[in-house]
Kinemage of the C-alpha trace (Angstrom):
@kinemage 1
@onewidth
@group {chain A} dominant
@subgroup {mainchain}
@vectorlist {calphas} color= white
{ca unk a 1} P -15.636 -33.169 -9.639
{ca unk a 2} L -15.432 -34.998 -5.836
{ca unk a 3} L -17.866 -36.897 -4.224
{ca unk a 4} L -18.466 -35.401 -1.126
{ca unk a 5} L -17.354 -37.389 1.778
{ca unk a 6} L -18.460 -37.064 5.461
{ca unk a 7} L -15.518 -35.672 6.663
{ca unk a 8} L -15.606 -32.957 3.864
{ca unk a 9} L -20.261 -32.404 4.863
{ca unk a 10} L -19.001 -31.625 7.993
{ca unk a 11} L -16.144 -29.603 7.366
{ca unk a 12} L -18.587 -27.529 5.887
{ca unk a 13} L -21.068 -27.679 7.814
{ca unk a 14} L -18.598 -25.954 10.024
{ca unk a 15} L -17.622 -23.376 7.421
{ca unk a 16} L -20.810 -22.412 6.463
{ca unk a 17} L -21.860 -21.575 10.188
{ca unk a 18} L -18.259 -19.732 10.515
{ca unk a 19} L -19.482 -17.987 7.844
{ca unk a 20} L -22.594 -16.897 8.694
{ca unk a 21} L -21.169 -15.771 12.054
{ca unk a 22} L -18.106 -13.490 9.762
{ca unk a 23} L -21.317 -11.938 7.801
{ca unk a 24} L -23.098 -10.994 10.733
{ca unk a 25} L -20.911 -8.788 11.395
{ca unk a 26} L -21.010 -6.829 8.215
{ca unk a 27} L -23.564 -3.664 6.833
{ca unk a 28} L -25.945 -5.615 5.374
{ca unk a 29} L -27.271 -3.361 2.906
{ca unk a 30} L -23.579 -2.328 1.891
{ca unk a 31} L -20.889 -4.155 -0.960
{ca unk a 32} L -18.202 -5.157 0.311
{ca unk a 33} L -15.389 -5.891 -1.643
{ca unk a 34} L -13.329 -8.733 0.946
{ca unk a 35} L -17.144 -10.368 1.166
{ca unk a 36} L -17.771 -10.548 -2.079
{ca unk a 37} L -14.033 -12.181 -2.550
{ca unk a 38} L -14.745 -14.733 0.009
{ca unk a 39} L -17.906 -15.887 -1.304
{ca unk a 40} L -17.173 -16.362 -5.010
{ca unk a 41} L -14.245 -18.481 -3.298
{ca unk a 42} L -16.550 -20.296 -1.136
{ca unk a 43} L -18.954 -21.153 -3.987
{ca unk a 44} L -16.093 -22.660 -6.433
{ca unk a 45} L -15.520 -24.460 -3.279
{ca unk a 46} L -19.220 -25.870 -3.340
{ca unk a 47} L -19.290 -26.207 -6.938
{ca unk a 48} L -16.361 -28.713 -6.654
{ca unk a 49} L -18.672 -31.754 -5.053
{ca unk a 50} L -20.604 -33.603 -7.184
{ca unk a 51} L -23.842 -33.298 -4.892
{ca unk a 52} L -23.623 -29.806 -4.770
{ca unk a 53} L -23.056 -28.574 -8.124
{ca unk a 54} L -26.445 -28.039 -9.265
{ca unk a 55} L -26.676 -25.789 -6.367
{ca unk a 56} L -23.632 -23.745 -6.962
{ca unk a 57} L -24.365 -23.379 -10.747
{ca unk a 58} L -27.880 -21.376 -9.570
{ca unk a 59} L -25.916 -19.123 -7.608
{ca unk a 60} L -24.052 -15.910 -9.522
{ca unk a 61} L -20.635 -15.016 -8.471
{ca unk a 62} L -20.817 -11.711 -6.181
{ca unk a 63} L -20.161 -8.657 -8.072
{ca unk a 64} L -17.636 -6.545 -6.069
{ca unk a 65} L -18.483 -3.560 -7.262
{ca unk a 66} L -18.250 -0.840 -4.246
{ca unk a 67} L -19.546 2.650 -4.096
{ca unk a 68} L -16.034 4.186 -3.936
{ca unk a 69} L -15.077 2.405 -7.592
{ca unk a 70} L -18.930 3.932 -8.961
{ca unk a 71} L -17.630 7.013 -7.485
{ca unk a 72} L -13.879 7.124 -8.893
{ca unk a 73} L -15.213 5.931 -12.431
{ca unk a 74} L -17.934 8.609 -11.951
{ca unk a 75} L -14.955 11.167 -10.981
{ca unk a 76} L -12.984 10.043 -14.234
{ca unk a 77} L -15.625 10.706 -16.670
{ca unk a 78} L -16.613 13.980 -15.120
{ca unk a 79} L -12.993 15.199 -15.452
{ca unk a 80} L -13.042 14.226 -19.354
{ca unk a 81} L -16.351 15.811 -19.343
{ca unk a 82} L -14.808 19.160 -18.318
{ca unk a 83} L -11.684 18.801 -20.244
{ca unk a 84} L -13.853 18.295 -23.652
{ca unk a 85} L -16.170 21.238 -22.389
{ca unk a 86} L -13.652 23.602 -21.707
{ca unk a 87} L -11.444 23.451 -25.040
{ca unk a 88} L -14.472 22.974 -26.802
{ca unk a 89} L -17.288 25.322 -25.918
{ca unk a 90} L -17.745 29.003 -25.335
{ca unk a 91} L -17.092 29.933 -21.404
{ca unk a 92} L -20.908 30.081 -20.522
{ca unk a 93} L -22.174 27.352 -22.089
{ca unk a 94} L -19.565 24.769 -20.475
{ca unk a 95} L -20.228 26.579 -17.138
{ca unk a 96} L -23.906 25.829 -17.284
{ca unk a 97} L -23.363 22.131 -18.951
{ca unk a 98} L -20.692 21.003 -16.276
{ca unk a 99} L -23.123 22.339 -13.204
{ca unk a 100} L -25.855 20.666 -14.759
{ca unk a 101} L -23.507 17.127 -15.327
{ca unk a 102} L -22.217 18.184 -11.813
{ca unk a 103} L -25.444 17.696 -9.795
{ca unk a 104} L -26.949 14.954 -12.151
{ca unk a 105} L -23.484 12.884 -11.308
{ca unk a 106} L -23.430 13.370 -7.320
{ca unk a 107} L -27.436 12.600 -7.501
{ca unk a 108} L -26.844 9.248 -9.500
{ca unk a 109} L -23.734 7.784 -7.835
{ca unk a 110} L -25.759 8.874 -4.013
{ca unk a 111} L -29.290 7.676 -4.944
{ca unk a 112} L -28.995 4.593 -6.621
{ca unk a 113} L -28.474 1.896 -3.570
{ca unk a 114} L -25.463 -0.331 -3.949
{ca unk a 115} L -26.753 -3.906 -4.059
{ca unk a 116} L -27.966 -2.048 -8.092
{ca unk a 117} L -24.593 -2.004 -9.331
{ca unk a 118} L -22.703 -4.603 -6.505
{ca unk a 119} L -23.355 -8.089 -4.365
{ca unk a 120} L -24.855 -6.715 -1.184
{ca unk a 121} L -23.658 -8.831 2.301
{ca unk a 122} L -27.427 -9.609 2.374
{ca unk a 123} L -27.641 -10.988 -0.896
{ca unk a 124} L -24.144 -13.422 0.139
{ca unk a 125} L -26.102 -14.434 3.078
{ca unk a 126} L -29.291 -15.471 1.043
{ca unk a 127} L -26.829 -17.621 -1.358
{ca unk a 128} L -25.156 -19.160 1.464
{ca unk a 129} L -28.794 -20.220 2.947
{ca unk a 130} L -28.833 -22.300 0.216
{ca unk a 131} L -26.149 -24.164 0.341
{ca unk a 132} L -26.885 -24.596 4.004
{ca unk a 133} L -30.862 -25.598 3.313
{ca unk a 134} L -29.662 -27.842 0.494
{ca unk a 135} L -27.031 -29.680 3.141
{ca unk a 136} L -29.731 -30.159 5.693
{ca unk a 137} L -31.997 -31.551 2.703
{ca unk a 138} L -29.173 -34.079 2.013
{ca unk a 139} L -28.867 -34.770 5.812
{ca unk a 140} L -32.768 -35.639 5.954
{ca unk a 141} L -32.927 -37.525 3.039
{ca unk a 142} L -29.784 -39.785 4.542
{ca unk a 143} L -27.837 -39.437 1.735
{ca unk a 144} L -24.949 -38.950 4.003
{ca unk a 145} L -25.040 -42.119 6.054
{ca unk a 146} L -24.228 -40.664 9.255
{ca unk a 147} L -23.953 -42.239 12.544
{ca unk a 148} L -26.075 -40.990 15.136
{ca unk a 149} L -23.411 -38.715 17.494
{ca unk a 150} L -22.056 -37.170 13.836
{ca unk a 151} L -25.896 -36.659 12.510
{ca unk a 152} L -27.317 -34.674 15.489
{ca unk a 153} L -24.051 -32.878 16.046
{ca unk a 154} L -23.883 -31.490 12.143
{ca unk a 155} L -27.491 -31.057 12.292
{ca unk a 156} L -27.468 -28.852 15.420
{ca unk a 157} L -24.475 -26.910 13.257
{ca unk a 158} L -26.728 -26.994 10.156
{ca unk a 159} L -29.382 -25.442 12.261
{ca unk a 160} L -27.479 -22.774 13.932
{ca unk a 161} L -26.027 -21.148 10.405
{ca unk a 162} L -29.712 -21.234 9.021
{ca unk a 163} L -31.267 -19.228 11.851
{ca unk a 164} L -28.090 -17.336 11.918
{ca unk a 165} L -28.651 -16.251 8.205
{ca unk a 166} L -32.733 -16.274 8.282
{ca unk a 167} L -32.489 -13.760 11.119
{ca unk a 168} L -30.071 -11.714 9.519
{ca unk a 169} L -31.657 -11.515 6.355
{ca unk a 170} L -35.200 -11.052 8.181
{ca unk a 171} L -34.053 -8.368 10.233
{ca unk a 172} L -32.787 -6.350 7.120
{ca unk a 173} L -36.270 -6.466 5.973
{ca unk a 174} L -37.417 -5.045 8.857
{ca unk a 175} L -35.077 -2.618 8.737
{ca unk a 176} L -35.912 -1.701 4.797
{ca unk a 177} L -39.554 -1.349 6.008
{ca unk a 178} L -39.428 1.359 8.562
């Protein structure tokens, strides 16, 4: 573990708006694999400074687990399905059983919302709030020792990824209630 220096607070002060700005850009209610990637990166990244391991140990890695791999795994098991019912069962009953497993399949893998089975982007940009809320607690508390230029100018940066990734995450809610 590394103390975390000035120079490395505003590094990522920097990163973490950078970030916010990347995630912006991305479906929030969707999983994306890159994002998810990125962010269990970024938090082993966190988790290295001293001051912000408590932090990083209450966030979960992101689980990058897409639609397109629930469907392909989905796809695999159907296939054994119908191998097994063919060879096995009479011609009628296996017809019946794999339209049956057929629809209860595409209904599963299409209803169930991705964030159930993956990270969603929104739920990377509620984990990166907190690093960001925890680094402007630090900056309040003066536990960086800043001079005055460096303060204001990482607190102005601190500021802009928080409303970057409260507005983001308060406009999917909006979204989710319509």
């Amino acid at each position: 573990m590394a103390d975390l220096t000035r120079k490395e607070f505003y590094q990522l002060a920097h990163d973490c708006r950078d970030y916010a700005l990347r995630l912006a850009t991305h479906d929030q209610n969707s999983v994306d694999r890159l994002v998810c990637h990125e962010f269990n990166r970024f938090r082993e990244r966190v988790a290295a400074y001293d001051q912000m391991k408590a932090t990083a140990a209450a966030m979960k890695p992101a689980r990058p687990v897409t639609r397109w791999l629930v469907i392909f795994i989905t796809l695999a098991i159907w296939m054994v399905c119908v191998l097994i019912a063919t060879l096995v069962l009479s011609n009628l009953l296996s017809a019946g059983l794999l339209l049956g497993l057929t629809t209860v399949l595409i209904f599963t893998v299409m209803m169930v919302p991705p964030r159930f089975y993956g990270t969603s982007v929104e739920a990377v940009e509620g984990r990166v709030l907190l690093v960001v809320e925890k680094m402007q607690a630090m900056m309040q508390a003066g536990e960086m020792e800043f001079s005055e230029a460096a303060f204001f100018q990482v607190r102005d940066v601190l500021r802009e990824a928080n409303a970057e990734l409260r507005q983001q995450v308060y406009l999917n809610r909006v979204d989710a209630r319509r």
